[in-house]
C-alpha positions in Angstrom: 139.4 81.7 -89.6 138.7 84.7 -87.7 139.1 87.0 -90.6 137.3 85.1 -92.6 133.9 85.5 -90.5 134.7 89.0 -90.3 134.7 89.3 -93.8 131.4 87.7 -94.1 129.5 89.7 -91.8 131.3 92.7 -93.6 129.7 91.3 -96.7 126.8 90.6 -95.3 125.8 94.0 -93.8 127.0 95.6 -97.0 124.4 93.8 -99.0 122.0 94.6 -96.4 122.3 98.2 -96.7 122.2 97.9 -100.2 118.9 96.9 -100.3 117.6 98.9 -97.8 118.9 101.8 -99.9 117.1 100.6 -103.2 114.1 99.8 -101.2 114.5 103.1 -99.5 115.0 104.7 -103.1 112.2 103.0 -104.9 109.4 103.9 -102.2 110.3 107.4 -102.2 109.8 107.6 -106.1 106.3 105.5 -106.1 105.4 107.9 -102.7 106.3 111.2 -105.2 103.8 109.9 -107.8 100.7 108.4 -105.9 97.6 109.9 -106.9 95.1 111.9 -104.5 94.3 111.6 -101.8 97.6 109.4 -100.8 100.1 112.1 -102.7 102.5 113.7 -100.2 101.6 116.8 -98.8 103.4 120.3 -99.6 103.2 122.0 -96.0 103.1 125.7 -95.9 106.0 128.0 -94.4 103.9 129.3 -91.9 103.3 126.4 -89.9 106.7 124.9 -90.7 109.1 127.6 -89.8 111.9 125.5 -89.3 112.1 123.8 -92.3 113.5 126.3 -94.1 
């Protein structure tokens, strides 16, 4: 019985991350081709060093 719950939450939280992926996915690309003035920004080096 035990394993059996343990394989449910198993599938459960694999499902979960599943669609957080494809959500995650899928607002990235609609976020890369929003019009001005919502488009993402391109930030210069200069003020960015670290992102290299």
């Amino acid at each position: 019985m035990e394993k059996d719950l343990i394989k449910r939450h198993i599938k459960i939280l694999l499902i979960i991350y599943a669609i957080l992926g494809v959500m995650f996915f899928a607002f990235s690309y609609i976020a890369d081709n929003l019009e001005n003035p919502y488009h993402k920004r391109n930030i210069p080096m200069e003020i960015t060093p670290w992102l290299k």
